[in-house]
Every structure is written in C-alpha cells, then in structure tokens.
C-alpha positions in Angstrom: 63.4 4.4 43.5 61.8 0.7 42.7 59.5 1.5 45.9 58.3 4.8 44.7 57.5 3.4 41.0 55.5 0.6 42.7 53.8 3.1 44.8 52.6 5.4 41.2 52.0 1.8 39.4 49.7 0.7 42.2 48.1 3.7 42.2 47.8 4.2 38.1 46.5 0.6 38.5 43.6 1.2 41.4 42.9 4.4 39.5 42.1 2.5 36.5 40.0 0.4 38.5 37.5 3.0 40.2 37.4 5.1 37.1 36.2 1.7 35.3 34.2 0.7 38.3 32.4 4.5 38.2 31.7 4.1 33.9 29.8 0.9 34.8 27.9 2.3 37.3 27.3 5.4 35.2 26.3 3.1 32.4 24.1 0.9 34.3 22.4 3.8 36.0 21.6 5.5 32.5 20.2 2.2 31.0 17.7 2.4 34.0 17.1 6.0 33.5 16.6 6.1 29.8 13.7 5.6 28.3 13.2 2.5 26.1 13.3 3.7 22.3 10.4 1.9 20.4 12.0 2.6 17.3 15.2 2.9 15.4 15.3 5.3 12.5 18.6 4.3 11.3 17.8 0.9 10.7 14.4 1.0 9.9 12.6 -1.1 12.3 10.9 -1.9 15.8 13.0 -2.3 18.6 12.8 -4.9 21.6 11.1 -3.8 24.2 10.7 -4.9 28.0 9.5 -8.5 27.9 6.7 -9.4 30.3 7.2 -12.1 33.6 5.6 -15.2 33.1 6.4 -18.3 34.8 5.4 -20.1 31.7 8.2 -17.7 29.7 10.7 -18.1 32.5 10.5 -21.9 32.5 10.6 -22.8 28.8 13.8 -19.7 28.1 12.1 -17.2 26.8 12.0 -14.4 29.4 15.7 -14.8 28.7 15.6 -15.1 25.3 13.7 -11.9 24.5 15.5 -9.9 27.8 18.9 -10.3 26.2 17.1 -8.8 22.9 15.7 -5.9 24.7 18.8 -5.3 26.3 21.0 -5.6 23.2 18.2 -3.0 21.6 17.8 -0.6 24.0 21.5 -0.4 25.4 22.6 3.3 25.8 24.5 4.9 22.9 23.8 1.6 21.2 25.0 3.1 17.4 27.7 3.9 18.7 29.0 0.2 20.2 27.8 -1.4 17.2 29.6 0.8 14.7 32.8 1.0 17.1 32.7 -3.4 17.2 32.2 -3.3 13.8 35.3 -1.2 12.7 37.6 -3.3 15.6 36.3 -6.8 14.0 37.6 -5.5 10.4 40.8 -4.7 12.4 41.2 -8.3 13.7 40.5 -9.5 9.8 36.5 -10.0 10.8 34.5 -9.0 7.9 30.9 -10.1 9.0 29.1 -8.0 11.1 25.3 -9.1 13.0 25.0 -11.5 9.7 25.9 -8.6 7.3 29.4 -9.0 4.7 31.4 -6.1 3.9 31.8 -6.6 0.4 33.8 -5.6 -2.5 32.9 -2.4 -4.3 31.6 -0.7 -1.3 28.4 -3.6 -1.3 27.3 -4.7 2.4 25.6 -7.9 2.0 22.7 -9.5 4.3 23.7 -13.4 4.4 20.6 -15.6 3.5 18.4 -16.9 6.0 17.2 -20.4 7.0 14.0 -21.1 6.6 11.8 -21.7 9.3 9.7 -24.9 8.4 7.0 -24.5 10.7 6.1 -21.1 9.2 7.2 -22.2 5.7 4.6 -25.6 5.5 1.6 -23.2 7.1 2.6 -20.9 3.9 2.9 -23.2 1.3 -0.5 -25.3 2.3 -1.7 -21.7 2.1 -0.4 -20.8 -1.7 -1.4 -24.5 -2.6 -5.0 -24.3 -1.6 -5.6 -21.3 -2.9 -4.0 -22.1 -6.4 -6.0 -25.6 -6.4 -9.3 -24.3 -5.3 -9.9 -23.0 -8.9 -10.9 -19.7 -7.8 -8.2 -17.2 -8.6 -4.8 -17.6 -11.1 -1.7 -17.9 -8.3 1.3 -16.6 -9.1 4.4 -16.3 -7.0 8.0 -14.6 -7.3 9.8 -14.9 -4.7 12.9 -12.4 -4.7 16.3 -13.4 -4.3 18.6 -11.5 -2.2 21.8 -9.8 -3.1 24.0 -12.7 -1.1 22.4 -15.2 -4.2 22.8 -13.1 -6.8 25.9 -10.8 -6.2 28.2 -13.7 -4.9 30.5 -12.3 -6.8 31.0 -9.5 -4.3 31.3 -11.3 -1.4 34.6 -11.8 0.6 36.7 -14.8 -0.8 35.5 -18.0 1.2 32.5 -16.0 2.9 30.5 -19.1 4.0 27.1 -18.3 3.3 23.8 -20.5 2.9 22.7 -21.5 -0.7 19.4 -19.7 -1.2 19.4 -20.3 -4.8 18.7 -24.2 -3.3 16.4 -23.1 -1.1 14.9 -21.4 -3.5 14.3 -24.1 -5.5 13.3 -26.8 -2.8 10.6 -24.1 -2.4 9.1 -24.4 -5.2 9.2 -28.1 -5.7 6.8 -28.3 -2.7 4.2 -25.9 -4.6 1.2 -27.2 -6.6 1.5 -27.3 -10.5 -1.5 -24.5 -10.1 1.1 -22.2 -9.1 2.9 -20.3 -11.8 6.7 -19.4 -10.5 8.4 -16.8 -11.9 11.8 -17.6 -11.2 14.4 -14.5 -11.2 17.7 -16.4 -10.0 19.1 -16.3 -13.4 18.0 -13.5 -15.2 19.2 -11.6 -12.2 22.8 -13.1 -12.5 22.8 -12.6 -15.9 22.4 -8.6 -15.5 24.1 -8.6 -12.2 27.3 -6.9 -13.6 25.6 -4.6 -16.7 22.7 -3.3 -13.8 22.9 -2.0 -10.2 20.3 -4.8 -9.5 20.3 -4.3 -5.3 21.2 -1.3 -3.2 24.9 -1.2 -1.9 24.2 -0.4 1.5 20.1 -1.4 2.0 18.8 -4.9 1.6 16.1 -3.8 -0.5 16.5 -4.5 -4.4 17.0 -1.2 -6.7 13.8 0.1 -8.9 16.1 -1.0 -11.6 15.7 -4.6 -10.2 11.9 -4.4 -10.0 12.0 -3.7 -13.6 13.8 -6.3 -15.1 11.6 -8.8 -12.9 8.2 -6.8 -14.4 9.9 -8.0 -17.7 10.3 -11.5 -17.0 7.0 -11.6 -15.2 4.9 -10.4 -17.6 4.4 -13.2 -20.1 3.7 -15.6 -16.8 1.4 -12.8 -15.9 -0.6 -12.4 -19.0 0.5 -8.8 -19.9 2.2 -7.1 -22.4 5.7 -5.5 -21.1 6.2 -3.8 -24.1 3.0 -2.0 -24.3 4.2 1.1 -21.9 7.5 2.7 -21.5 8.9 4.5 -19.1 11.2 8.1 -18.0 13.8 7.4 -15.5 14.5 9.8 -12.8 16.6 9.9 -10.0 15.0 11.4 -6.7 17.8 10.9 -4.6 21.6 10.7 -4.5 22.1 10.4 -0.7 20.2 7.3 0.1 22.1 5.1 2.8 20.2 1.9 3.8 19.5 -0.5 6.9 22.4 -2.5 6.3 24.7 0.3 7.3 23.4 1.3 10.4 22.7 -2.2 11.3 26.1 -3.9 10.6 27.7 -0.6 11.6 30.1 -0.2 9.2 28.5 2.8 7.9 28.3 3.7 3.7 31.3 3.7 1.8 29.0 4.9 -0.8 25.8 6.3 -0.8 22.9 4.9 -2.9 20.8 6.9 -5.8 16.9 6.2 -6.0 14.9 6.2 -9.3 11.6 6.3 -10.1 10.0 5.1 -13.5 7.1 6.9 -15.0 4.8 6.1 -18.2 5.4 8.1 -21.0 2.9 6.6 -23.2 -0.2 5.6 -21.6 -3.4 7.4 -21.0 -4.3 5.5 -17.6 -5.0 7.5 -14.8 -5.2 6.1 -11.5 -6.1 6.7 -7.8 -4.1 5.1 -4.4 -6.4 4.5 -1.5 -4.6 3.7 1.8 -7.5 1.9 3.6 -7.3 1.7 7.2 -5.9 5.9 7.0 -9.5 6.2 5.0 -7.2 8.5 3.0 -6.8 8.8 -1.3 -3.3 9.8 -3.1 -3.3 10.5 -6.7 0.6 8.8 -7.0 2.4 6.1 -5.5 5.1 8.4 -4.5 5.8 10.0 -1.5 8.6 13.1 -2.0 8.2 14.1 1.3 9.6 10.3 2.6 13.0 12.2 1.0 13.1 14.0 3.7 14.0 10.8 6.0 16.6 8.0 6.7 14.2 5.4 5.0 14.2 7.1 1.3 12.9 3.8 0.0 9.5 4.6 1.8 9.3 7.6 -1.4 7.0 4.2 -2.7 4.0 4.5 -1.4 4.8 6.0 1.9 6.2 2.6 3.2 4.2 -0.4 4.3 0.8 -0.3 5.3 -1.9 -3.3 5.9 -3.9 -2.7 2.4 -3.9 -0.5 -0.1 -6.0 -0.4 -3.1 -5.3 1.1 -6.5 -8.3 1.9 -8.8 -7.0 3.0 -12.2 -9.1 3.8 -15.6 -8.5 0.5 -17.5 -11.8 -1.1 -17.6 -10.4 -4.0 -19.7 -7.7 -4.9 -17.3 -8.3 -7.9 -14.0 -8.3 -7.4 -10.4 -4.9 -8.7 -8.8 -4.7 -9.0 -5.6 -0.8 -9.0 -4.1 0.2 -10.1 -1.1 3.5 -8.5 -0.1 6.2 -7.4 1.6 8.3 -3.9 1.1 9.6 -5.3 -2.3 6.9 -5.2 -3.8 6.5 -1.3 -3.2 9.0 -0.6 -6.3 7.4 -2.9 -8.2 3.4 -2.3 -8.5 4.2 1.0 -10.0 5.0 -1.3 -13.4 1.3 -3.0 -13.1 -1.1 -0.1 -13.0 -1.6 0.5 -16.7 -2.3 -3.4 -16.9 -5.3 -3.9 -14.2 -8.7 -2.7 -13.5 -7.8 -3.0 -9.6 -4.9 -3.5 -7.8 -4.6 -4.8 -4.1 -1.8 -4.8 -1.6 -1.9 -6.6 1.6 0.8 -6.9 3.8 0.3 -9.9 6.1 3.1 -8.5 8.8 0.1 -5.9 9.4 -3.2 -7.0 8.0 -5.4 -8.7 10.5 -8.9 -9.2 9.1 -9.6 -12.6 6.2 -7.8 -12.5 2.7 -10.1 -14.7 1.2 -13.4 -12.4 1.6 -11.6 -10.0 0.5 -11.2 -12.1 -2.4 -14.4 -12.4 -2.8 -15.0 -9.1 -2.0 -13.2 -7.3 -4.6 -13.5 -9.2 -7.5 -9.8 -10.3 -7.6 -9.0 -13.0 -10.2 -5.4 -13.1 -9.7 -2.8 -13.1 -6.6 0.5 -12.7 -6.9 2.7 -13.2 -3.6 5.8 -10.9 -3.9 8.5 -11.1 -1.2 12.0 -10.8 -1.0 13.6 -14.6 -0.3 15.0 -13.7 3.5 11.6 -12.3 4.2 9.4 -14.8 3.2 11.4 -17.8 4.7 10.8 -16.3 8.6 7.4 -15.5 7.1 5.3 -16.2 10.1 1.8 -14.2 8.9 0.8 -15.1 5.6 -0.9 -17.9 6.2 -2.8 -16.5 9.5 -5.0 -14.7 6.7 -6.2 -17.3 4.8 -6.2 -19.5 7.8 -10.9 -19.2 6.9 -10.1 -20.3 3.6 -13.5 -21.5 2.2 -13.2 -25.7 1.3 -14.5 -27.0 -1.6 -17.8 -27.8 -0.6 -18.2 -23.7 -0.1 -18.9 -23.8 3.1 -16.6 -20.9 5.1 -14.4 -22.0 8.2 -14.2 -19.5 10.8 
C-alpha cells in the first residue's frame, strides 16, 4: 500500500512538473509571438518598447534597465498579473501596490515623487530667467497631489515622502519675480467639505481646479467673481489610471463635471495647432466614449493650443502645462484676449519666440507636483532664451 501511494505521489509530483514546465514554455513562446502593444488604454500611457543594442547601453546598465521595463510592459496578459499581485499583496496585509495606497473611503493614492535635481535646477534656471528678464509677469502653481493633501486617507503609518517640503524647498530656489500661488493649504482646508482629487485617477477633480482659479486670481490680476458658473455632471462611470495601474481595480467609480459661464458674453474659438484644426469648445463629448474620460477637456494633451476669445481688453497668457491644466483654463477664457497652451512633454520648436510671437505678457506654469519634479522637458524650450543684451542663442 505505502509503495503504491509513492508510486501516484511521484507521479502527481512529475505531473505537476511537466504541466508547469509546458505553461512556461507556452508563456515564453507567446511573449515572442505577440506583438509589442505601444499603448495601454487602461492606464493611459505609452508603453516600453524593445530597447535598441548598443555597446555604449550595455556597458553603462541601461540595455538592462530599459529590457526589464519592456518586459514588465509588454508581458502577456499583463492586466491580469498585475491585478491578480495586487489582490494577493492585500491578502498578506500589503496595501501598496507599483507606488499606489489603497486608501480609506475607496481613495487609491499615488505616493509623491522625488525630485530629480538634474531636471529640477535646468527648470528652475529656466522660470528664473524668464521671470528676471523683465519681459513677461511669471507666475507658477504647482499642484499638489492627493498623497499631500488627502493624508488623511492614507493607511495608518503609510510611509510616504513630504511633498508639502518639497514643495516648499521649491519655491525658496525661485526668484522674487516669480509670483507662487501656493495651494497646499487652501486645499487642506476644503479637503473634507469638497471631492478635491479623483478616487481612483491621479488627476485633481474640476472641483479642485476651481477652488485653485479662486485663489489664483488675485495673484493673477483677475476678478474671480466677475463670472459664474452651471455645474454639470458628464459622467458617472469614470475609473482612472490608478486603478488599472495599481490593479486593485475601482471600489467606486468617479463622476466628471464640467463648469460653464452663465453670465458672460465672451465667445471664444480653440485652435489645436499642429492638427491645423478649430473647435468652438474646450470639450470633447465624444472622449466619453473612452477609458480616459478626463481627455472630455480639450481632447487630451496636445503640443499647443491656442484660444482666441472676444475680450479685446483682456492680456495674452501663455501657459505652459501639463494635463492639469486641461480642467483649469476653461476658468481663464472670459479673462484674456489670448490664451496659449504648450505642453513641453510634446512641443519641440522655441518657447520664447513664441513669446514674442504672440504677444504674451504673462506665463503661468501649471503642473501637478509628481509631474513637474521628473520634469525633464521644460527647460529644453527655452533652452534659446534671448540674454539681456538681446542677442538670441541658438
């Protein structure tokens, strides 16, 4: 009897072992197979993709480096290890998952980054010579994050980096021609009456972008008071990057709103340059259609855009941005003559003539806090930054 049982255990054991030896072999043969995804819906940005052999790369760890990314990108049924790690770590007591909390009251939070202070110094010696030149009004407002500001709903002990200090070290390194707005306590001081950030996105709610369009304004030189808005909701079923990404999915999907004037006569048109095409609203309904609802502002991200409205006493701002800024311009159209977006992540040509260019006589830069500190292209476009004798580097 003890020799049969050995016989069926040995065999249940080398079983086990070809049908596991056959699932890594299927496995392998599909990543080879497949074809390399150069985008993922779900969480709303570009994947790896196969890194190029150089000895150069090989020598100095990068080949490696950016292999294991491509690998961990473009793994087969990637979603679904992710999601199935995910829901094992909160199993073992694990509530962190690729740098993303799962929070109380359904909130997944995106822990703060560090900033890089190669890319940060090229930036501020950017903001600061522009400010100091004379030229243009500077203003910046840098966003914080939900992991600053909703703290609250973290997990107990979550050991997350202080961006409210980084934050602040940021801005003692700016000149005193820059005019901060600073949002870190306003923010915490509406964090529990307002749904300031999305529960399962990293993007802050249109909510949010009003309330900072209310502090900003007086740094700004406009009058917050002088429009008012309608609040709609355009979508109920709006589950962001962080779920996909962290893969612990949405315990609660996310409404969208949109604010529009109800008392102003300013018309305006939306010119999205590079597509050589003209929208008569900053809204895209048919971006409701998609995983990325928050694209409904302006389509998503593009290198420039240009908004010419009919308020010939207003100024020409320029604003140099990332995606946060899409909820947020909406607010200054009745208060400019012109309004331009760049987005350095995409924009390739010189800033500063289009300074020049255009007329602008203020720049805001607008970027959420995690963004902005592994910001490695906004100074690339003012890198021709005239000096002060006028002359133009190239």
């Amino acid at each position: 009897m003890k020799k049969l049982r050995k016989y069926f255990v040995q065999k249940l054991h080398k079983g086990m072992a070809v049908s596991l030896l056959a699932i890594m072999i299927i496995i392998v043969a599909a990543n080879l197979i497949k074809k390399d995804n150069e985008m993922s819906e779900r969480e709303n940005r570009m994947l790896a993709q196969r890194p190029d052999v150089t000895m150069t790369d090989i020598s100095d760890g990068k080949f490696m480096k950016d292999y294991e990314s491509y690998v961990s990108d473009q793994f087969i049924f990637r979603d679904f290890w992710v999601s199935a790690k995910a829901k094992m770590d909160l199993l073992l007591g694990k509530n962190n998952s690729n740098g993303i909390y799962k929070g109380r009251s359904g909130y997944l939070i995106e822990d703060a980054k560090t900033p890089d202070e190669e890319h940060m110094a090229k930036n501020i010696e950017a903001i600061n010579k522009l400010a100091d030149s004379g030229q243009v009004n500077v203003f910046t407002m840098i966003v914080p994050n939900a992991v600053c500001v909703m703290d609250n709903k973290l997990p107990a002990f979550a050991p997350v980096r202080d961006q409210a200090a980084d934050l602040k070290a940021f801005g003692s390194r700016l000149s005193a021609n820059v005019k901060q707005i600073d949002l870190v306590s306003a923010f915490k001081g509406k964090r529990d009456a307002e749904q300031l950030y999305y529960r399962n996105d990293h993007h802050w709610t249109t909510n949010a972008a009003y309330l900072a369009f209310q502090k900003a304004a007086g740094t700004l030189g406009i009058d917050a008071g002088k429009v008012s808005y309608d609040r709609y909701t355009v979508s109920s079923e709006f589950v962001g990057t962080l779920a996909a990404t962290s893969g612990y999915g949405a315990s609660k999907k996310d409404m969208i709103e949109i604010f529009t004037p109800n008392n102003s006569d300013v018309e305006y048109v939306v010119e999205y340059v590079d597509q050589m095409e003209k929208k008569a609203s900053v809204y895209d309904s048919g971006m409701l259609e998609n995983n990325d609802k928050y694209a409904v502002f302006f389509g998503g991200n593009y290198p420039m855009i240009k908004i010419k409205t009919t308020n010939r006493e207003g100024r020409n701002l320029l604003v140099v941005k990332d995606s946060y800024a899409n909820c947020f311009v909406p607010f200054l159209i009745p208060h400019y003559k012109e309004i331009t977006m760049i987005d350095p992540r995409y924009y390739y040509e010189d800033a500063n003539k289009e300074i020049a260019d255009s007329g602008i006589q203020d720049v805001l830069f607008l970027y959420n806090a995690n963004t902005f500190f592994e910001d490695n292209s906004l100074s690339s476009i003012f890198e021709t930054y005239e000096n002060e004798s006028g002359e133009s580097g190239t």
